[in-house]
ChimeraX commands (.cxc) that place a marker at each C-alpha (Angstrom):
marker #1 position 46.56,75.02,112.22 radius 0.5
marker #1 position 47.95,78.01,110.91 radius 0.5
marker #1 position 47.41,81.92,111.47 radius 0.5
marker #1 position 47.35,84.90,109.34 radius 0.5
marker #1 position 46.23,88.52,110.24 radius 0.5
marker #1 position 43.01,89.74,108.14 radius 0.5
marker #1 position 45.39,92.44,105.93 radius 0.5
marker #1 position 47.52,89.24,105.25 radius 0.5
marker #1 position 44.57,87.95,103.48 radius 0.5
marker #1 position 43.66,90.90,101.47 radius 0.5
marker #1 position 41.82,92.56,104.22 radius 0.5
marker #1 position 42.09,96.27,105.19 radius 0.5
marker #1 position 45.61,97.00,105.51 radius 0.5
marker #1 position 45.34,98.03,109.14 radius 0.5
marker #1 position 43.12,95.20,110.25 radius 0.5
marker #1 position 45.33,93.20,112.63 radius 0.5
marker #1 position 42.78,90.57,113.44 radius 0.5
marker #1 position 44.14,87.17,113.58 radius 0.5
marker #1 position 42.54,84.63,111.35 radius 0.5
marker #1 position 43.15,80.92,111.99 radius 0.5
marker #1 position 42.20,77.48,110.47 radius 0.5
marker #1 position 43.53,74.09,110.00 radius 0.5
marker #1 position 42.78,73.77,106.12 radius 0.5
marker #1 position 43.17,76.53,103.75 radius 0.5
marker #1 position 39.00,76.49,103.22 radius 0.5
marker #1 position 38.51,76.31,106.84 radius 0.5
marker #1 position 40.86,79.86,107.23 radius 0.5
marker #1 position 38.67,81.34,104.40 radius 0.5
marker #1 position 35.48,80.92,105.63 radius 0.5
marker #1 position 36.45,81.77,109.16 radius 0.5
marker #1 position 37.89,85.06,106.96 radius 0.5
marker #1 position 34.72,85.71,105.36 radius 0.5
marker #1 position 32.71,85.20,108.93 radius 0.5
marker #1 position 35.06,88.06,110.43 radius 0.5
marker #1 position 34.53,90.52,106.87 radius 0.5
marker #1 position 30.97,90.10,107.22 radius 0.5
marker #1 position 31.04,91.18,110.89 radius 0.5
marker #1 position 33.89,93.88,111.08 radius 0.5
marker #1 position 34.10,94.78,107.05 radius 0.5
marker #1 position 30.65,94.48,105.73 radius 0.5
marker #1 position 31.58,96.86,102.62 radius 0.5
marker #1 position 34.64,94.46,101.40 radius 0.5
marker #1 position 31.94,92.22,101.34 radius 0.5
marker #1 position 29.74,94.17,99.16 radius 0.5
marker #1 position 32.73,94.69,96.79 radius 0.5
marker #1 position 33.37,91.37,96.43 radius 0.5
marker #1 position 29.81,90.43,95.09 radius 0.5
marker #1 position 31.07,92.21,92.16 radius 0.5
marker #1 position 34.36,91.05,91.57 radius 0.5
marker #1 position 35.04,89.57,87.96 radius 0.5
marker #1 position 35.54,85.58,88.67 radius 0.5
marker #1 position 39.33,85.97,87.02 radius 0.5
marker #1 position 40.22,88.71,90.06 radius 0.5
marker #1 position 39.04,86.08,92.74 radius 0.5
marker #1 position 40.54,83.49,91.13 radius 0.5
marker #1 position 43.62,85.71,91.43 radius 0.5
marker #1 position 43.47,86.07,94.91 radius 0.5
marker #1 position 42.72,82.42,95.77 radius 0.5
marker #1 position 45.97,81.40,94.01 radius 0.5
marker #1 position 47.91,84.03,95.86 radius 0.5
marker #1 position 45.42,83.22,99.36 radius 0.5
marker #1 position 47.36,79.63,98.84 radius 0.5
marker #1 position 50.97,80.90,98.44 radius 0.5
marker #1 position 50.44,82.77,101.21 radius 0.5
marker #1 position 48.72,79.32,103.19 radius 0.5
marker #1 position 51.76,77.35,102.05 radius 0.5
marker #1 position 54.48,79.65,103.37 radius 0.5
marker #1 position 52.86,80.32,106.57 radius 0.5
marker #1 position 54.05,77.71,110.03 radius 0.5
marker #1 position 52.11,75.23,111.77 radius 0.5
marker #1 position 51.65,76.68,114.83 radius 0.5
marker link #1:1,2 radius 0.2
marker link #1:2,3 radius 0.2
marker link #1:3,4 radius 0.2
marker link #1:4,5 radius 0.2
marker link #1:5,6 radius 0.2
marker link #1:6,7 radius 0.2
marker link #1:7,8 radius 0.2
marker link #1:8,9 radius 0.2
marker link #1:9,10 radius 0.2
marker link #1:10,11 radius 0.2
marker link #1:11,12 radius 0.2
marker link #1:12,13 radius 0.2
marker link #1:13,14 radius 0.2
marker link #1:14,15 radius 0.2
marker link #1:15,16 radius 0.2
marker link #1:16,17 radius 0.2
marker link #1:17,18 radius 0.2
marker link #1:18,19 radius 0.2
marker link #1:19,20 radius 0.2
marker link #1:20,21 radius 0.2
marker link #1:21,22 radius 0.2
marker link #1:22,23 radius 0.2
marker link #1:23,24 radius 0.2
marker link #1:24,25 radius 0.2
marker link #1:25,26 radius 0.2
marker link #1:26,27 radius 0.2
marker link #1:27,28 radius 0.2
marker link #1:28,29 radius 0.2
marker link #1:29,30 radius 0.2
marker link #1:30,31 radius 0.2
marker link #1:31,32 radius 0.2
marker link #1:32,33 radius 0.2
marker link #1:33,34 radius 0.2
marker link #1:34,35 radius 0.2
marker link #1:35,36 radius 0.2
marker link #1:36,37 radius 0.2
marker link #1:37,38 radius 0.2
marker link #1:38,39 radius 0.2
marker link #1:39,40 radius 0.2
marker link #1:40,41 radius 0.2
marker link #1:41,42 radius 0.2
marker link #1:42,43 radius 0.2
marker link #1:43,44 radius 0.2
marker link #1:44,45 radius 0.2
marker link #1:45,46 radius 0.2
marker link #1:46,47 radius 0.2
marker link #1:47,48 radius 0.2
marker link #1:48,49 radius 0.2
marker link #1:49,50 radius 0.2
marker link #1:50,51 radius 0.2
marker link #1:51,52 radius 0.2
marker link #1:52,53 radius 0.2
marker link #1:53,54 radius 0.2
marker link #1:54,55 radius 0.2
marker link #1:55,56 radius 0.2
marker link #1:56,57 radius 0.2
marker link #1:57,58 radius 0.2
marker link #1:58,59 radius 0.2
marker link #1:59,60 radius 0.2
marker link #1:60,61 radius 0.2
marker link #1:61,62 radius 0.2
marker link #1:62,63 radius 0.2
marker link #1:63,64 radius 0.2
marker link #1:64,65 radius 0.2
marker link #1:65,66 radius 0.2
marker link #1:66,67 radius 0.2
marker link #1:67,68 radius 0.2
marker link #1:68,69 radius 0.2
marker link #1:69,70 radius 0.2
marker link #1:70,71 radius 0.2
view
């Protein structure tokens, strides 16, 4: 399992929720189920994202996955 906070993943920058999962999939849906609850807007703003810009941020999302420890 690993753990990153919700500004770690592109989140709010002051958002210090902790966002856990044991596959990188698994951490961004459990992501996704915390911006829908506590972020609704990001959401909103995502539904218009060009495709390039998420794919963007899914290839950073996995640097970010890859670096982070087992805990």
């Amino acid at each position: 399992m690993k753990q990153m906070t919700c500004a770690q993943m592109g989140g709010p920058a002051t958002c210090s929720t902790t966002i856990s999962g044991n596959t990188p999939d698994e951490m961004i849906n459990n992501g996704m189920e915390h911006l829908k609850a506590t972020h609704p807007d990001m959401v909103e703003g995502m539904k218009t994202m060009p495709k390039e810009t998420m794919e963007g941020w899914r290839a950073d999302f996995q640097k970010k996955w890859d670096a982070a420890p087992d805990m």
